[in-house]
Backbone as CSV, one residue per row, in Angstrom:
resi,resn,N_x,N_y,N_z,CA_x,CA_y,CA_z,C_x,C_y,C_z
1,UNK,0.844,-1.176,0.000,0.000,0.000,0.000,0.889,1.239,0.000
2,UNK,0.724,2.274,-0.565,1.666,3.175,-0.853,1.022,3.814,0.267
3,UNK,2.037,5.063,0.950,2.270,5.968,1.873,1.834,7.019,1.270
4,UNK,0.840,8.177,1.676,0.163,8.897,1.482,1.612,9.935,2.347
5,UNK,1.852,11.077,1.154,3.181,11.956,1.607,2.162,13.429,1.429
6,UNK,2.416,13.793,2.625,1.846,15.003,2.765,2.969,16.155,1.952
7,UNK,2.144,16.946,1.490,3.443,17.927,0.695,2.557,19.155,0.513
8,UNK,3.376,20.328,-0.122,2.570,21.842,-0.182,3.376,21.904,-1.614
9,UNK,2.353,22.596,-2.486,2.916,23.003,-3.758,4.116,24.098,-3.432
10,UNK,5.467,24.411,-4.345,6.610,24.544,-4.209,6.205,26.326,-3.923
11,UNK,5.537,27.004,-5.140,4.557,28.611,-5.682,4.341,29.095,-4.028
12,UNK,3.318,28.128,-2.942,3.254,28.555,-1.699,4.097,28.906,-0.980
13,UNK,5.183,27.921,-0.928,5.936,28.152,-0.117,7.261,29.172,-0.311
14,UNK,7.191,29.306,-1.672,8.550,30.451,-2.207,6.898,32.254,-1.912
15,UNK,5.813,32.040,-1.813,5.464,32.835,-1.469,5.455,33.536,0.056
16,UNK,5.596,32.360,0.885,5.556,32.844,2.668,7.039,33.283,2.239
17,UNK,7.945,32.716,1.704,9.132,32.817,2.361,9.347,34.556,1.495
18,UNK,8.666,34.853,0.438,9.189,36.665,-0.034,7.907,37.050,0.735
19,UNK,7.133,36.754,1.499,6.328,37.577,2.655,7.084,37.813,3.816
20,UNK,7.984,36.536,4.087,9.141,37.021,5.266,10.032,37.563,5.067
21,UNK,10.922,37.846,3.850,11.798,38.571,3.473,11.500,39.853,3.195
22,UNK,9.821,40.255,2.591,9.776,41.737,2.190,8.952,42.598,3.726
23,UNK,8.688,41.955,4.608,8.329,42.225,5.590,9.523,42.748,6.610
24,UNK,10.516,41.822,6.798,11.419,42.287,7.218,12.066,43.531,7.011
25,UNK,12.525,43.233,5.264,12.727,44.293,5.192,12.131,45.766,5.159
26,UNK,10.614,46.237,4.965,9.611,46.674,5.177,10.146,47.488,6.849
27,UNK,10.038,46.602,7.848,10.443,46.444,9.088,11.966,47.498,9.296
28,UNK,12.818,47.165,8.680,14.497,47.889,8.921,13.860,49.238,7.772
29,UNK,13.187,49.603,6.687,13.591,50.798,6.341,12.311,51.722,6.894
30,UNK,11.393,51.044,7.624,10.184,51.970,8.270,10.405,51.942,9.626
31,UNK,11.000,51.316,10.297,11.468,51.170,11.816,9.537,50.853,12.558
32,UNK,8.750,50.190,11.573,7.910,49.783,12.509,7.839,48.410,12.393
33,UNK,7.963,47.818,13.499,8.393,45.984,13.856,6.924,45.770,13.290
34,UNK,5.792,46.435,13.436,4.391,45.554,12.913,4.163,44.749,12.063
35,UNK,5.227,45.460,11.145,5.227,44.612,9.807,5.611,42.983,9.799
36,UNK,6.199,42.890,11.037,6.604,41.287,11.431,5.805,40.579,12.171
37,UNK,4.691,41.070,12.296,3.614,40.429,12.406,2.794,39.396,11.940
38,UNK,2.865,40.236,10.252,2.220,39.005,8.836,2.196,37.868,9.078
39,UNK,4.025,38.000,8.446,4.800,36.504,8.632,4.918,35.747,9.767
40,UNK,4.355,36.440,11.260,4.279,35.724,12.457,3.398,35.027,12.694
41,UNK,2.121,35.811,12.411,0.343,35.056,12.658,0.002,34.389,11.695
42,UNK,0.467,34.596,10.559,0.338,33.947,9.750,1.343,32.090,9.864
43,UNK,2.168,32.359,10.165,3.181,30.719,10.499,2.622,30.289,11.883
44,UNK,2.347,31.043,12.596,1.919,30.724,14.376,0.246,29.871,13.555
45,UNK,-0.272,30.790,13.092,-1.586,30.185,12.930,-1.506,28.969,11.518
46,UNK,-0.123,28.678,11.092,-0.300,27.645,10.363,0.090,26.635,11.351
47,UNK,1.276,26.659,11.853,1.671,25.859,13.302,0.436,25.027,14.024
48,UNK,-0.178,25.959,13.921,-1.073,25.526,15.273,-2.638,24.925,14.698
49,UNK,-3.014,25.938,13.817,-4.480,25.257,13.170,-4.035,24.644,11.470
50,UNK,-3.076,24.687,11.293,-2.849,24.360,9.517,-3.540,24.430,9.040
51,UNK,-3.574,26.238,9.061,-4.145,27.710,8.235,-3.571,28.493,8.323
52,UNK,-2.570,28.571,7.191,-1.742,29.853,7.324,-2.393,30.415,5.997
53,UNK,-2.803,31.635,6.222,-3.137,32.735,5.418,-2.674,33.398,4.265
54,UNK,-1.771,33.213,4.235,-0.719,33.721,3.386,-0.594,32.386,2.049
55,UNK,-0.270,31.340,2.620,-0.432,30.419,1.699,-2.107,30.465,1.326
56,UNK,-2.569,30.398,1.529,-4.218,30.733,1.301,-4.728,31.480,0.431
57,UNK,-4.051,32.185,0.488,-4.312,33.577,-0.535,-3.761,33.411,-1.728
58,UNK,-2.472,32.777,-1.758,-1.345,32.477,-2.758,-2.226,31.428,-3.443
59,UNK,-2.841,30.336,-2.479,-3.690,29.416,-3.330,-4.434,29.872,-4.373
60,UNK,-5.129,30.734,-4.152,-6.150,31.403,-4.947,-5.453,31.524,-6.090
61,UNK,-3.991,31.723,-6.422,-3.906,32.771,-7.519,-2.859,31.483,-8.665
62,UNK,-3.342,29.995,-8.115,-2.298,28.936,-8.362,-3.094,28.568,-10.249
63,UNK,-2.273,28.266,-11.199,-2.932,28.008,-12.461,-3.177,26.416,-12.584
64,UNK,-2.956,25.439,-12.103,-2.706,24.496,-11.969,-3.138,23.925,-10.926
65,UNK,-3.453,22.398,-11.133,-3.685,21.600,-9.747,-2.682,21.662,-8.819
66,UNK,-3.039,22.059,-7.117,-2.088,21.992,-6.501,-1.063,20.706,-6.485
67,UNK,-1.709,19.746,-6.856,-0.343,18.627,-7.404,0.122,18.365,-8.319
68,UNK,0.160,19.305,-9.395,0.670,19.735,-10.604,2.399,20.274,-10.535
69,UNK,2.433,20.808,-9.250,3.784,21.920,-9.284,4.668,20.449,-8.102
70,UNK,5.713,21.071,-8.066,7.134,20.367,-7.377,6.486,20.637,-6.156
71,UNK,6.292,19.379,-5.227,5.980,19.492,-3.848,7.013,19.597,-2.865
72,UNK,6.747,20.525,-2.516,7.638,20.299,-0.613,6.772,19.510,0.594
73,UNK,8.066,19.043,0.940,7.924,18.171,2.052,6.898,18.621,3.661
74,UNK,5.815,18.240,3.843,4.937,18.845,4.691,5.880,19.683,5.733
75,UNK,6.472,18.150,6.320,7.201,17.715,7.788,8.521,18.840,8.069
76,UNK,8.996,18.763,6.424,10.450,19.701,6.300,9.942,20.958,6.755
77,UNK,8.860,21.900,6.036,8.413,22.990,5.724,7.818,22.991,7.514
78,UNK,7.233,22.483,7.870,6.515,23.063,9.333,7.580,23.182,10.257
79,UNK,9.016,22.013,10.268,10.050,22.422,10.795,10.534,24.009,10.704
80,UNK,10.668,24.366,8.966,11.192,25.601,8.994,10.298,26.701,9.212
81,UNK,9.147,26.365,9.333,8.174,27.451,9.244,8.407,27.889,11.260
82,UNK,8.642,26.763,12.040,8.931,26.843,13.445,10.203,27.674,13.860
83,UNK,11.285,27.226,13.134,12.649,28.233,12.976,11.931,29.823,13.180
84,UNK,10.881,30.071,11.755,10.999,31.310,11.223,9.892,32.110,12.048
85,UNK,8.878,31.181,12.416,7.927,31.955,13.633,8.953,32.025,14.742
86,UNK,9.647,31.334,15.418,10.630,31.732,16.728,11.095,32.771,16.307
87,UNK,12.468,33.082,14.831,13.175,34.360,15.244,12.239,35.421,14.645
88,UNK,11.350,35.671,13.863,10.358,36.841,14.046,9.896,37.063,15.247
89,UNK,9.389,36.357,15.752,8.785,36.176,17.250,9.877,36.744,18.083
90,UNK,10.959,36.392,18.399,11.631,36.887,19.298,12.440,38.417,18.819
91,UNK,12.747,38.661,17.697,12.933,39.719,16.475,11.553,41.122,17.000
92,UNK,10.714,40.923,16.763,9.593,41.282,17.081,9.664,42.033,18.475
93,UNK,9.782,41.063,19.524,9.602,41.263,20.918,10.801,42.134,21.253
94,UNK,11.777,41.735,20.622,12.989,42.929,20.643,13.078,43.993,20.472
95,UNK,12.457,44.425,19.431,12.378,45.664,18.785,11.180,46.653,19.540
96,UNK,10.423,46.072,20.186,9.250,46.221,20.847,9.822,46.499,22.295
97,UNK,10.813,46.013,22.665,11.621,46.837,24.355,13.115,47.077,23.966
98,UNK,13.241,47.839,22.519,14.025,48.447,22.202,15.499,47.928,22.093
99,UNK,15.562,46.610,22.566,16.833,45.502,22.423,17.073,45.920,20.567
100,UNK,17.529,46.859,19.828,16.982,47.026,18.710,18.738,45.768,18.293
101,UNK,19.463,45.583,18.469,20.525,44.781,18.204,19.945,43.347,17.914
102,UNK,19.231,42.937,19.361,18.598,41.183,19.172,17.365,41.532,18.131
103,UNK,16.892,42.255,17.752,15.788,42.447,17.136,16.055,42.281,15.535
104,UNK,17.295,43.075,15.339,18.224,42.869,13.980,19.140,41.360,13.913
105,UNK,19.449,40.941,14.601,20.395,39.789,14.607,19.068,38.697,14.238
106,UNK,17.727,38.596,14.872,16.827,37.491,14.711,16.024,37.242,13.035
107,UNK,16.064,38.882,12.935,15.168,39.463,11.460,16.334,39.102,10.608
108,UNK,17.874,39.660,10.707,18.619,39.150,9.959,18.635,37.636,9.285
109,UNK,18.492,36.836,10.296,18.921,35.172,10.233,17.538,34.770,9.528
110,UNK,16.246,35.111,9.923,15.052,34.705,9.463,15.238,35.158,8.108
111,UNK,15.460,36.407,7.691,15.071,36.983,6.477,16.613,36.541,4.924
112,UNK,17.760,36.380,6.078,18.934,35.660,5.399,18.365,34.066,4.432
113,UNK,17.643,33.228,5.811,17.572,31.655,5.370,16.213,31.798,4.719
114,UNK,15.063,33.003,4.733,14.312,32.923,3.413,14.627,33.395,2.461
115,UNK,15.272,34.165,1.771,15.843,34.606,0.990,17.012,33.454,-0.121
116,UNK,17.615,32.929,0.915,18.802,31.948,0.176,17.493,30.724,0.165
117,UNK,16.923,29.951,0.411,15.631,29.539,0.317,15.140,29.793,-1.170
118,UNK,14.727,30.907,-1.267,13.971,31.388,-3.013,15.361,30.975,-3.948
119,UNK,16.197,31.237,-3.293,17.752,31.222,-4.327,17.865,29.725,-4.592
120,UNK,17.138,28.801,-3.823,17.731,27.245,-3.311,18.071,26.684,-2.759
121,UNK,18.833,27.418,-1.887,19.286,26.247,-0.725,18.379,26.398,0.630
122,UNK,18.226,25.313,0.821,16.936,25.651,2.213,18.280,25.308,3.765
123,UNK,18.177,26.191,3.966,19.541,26.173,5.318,18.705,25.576,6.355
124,UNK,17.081,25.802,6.886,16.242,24.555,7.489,16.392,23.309,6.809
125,UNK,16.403,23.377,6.054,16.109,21.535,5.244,17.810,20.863,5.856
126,UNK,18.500,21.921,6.000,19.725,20.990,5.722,20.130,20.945,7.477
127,UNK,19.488,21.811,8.410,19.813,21.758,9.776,18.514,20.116,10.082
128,UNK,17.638,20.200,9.252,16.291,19.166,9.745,17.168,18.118,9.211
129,UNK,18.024,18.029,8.237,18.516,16.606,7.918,20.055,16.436,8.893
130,UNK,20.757,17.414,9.210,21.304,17.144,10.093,21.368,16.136,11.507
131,UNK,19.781,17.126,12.189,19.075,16.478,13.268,18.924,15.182,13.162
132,UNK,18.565,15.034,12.189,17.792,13.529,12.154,19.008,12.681,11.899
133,UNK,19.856,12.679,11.377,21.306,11.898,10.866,21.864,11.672,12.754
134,UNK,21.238,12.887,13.252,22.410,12.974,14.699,21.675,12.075,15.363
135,UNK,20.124,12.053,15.185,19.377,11.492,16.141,19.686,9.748,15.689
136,UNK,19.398,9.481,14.176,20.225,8.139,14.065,21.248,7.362,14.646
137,UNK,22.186,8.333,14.505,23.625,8.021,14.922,23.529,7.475,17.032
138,UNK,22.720,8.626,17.023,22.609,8.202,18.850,21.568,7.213,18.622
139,UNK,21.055,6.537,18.097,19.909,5.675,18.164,20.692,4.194,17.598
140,UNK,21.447,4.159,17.135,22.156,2.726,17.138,23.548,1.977,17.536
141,UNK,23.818,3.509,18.889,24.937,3.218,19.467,24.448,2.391,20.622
């Protein structure tokens, strides 16, 4: 019986990730953190109810069956989507009691690994395959 692989068309997910990158940046040339909001409630509320909004919207505008396009990996993507709600989230809260340094260092790293992400390399995909290689390795010693 084949394994039913949960996946998100590729269009969605290169869309959250230039919602987290143009938000950010949005964020450093208006100096208002709100803007890191989007990309927050939007991943918090995919996290938690798997409904993120943003992909939602992007759906709407898809030409093709959503299993038409190159799928990403459910499991990979909610990993990184957890990365990218933490450092907005904590990015956010920074900038908000004026820590404006941790606020730039978190927006940096979030908006760095979506960005190289659209370019190709998913720097989550390759820390999630890390993990799991490490967790192997301790699992058959």
């Amino acid at each position: 019986m084949p394994e039913n692989i949960r996946s998100i068309p590729r269009p969605l997910v290169k869309t959250n990730q230039w919602v987290i990158v143009l938000s950010v940046l949005l964020t450093w040339v208006s100096g208002f953190e709100w803007f890191l909001l989007v990309p927050f409630l939007s991943g918090v509320s995919g996290l938690i109810f798997g409904f993120n909004p943003i992909m939602q919207v992007a759906s709407l505008f898809l030409r093709k069956e959503p299993n038409a396009y190159i799928p990403e990996d459910w499991e990979q993507q909610r990993f990184n989507q957890t990365i990218a709600v933490s450092c907005l989230g904590i990015g956010f809260v920074s900038f908000l009691l004026n820590w404006d340094a941790v606020g730039y260092i978190f927006t940096i790293i979030v908006a760095v690994a979506a960005f190289v992400a659209i370019l190709g390399f998913c720097i989550g995909c390759f820390i999630h395959f890390q993990w799991k290689q490490y967790k192997y390795r301790r699992s058959i010693k």
